[in-house]
C-alpha positions in Angstrom: -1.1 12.3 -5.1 -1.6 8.5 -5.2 1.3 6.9 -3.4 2.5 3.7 -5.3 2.6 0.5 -3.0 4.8 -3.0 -3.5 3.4 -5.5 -3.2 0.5 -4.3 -3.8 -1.8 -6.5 -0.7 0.8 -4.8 1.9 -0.7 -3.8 5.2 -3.2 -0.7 5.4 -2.3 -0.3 9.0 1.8 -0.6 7.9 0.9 2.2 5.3 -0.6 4.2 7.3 2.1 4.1 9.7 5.0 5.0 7.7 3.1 7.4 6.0 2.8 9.0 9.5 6.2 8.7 10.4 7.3 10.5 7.3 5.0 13.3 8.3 6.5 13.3 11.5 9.6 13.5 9.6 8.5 16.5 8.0 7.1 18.1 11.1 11.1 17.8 13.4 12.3 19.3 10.1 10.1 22.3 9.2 9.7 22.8 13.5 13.7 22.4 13.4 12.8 19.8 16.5 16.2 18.2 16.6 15.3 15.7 19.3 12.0 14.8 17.4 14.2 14.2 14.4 16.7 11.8 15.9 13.8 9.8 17.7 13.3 8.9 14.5 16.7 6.9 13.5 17.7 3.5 14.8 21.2 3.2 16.5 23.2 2.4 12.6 21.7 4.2 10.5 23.0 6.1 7.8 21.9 9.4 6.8 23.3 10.7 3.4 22.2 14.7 3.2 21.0 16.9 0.5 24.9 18.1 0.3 26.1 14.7 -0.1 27.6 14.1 3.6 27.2 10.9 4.3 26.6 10.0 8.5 26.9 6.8 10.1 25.3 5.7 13.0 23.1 7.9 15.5 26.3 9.6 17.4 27.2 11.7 13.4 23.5 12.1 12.9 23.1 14.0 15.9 26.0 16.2 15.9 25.4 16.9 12.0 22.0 17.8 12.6 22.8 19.8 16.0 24.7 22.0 13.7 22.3 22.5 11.0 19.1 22.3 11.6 18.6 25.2 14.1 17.7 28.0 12.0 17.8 25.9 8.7 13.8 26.7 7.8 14.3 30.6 9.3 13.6 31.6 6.0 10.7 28.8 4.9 9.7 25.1 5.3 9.4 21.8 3.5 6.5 19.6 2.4 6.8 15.8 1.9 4.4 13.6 -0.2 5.0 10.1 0.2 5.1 8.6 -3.6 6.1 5.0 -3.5 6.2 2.4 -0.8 8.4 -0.6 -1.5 7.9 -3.8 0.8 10.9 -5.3 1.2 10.2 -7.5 3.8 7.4 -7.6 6.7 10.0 -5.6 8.6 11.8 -3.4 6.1 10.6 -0.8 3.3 11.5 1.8 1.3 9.5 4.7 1.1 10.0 7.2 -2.1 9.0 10.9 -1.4 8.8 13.7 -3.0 9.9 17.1 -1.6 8.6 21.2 -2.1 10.5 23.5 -0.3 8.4 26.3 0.2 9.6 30.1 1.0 8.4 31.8 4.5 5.0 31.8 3.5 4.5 28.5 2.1 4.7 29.4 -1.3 7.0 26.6 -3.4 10.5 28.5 -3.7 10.9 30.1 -6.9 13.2 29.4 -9.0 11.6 25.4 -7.4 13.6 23.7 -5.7 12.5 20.1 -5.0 14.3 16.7 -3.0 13.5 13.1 -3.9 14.5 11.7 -0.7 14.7 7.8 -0.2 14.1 6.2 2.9 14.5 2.8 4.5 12.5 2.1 7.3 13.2 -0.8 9.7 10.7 -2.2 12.3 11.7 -3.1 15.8 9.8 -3.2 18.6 6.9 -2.6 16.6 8.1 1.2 15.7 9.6 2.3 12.7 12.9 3.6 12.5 14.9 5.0 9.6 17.9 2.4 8.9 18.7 4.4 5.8 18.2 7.3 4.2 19.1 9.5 0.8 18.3 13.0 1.0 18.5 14.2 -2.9 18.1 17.5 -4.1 16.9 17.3 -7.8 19.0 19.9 -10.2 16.6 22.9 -11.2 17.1 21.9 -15.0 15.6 18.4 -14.3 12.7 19.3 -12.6 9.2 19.0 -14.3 
């Protein structure tokens, strides 16, 4: 897949790095590594799930995903593919990907189902954190 970037001059080494940190996004959620997973939020973000509960700040985001990710990929895993990068600043950007879940395996579930997860990435300290993120699950009648 060729990932979209906005503006188009942006940074190789800023690319490369957020494409990294969404595969280490991937990784804490397929490993169910729940303190990998958090490392990954700055301290107000907001995390809107695939169900539609929306968290704010790190505190919910940890005791949400405490609860559910143990045990969530028991049965399979998830692969991410980073489609769009969107520069909204030098420190800010909103990365577009595009999610598989795959059965135990690591065949794509069948009937598919698919996410199309947004997240906003800010940069402090030279790291980036998620600030914001949407976790969507695309309706099996509108995938292609």
């Amino acid at each position: 897949m060729t990932i979209s970037i906005a503006p188009p001059h942006s940074s190789d080494d800023d690319v490369a790095e957020l494409v990294a940190r969404v595969a280490e996004l991937e990784r804490t959620q397929r490993t169910e590594d729940v303190e990998g997973f958090l490392a990954l939020f700055d301290a107000d973000a907001v995390w809107v799930s695939a169900a539609g509960v929306r968290l704010i700040g790190r505190r919910q985001i940890e005791e949400f995903t405490s609860r559910v990710l143990p045990g969530a990929f028991a049965d399979g895993s998830v692969r991410y593919d980073v489609e769009h990068i969107r520069f909204i600043t030098g420190d800010v950007v909103l990365t577009g990907v595009n999610q598989d879940y795959l059965d135990a395996v690591g065949r794509p579930m069948s009937p598919p189902v698919k996410g199309r997860p947004s997240y906003i990435w800010r940069r402090q300290d030279g790291e980036w954190y998620i600030a914001s993120g949407q976790n969507t699950l695309v309706p099996t009648e509108r995938i292609d």
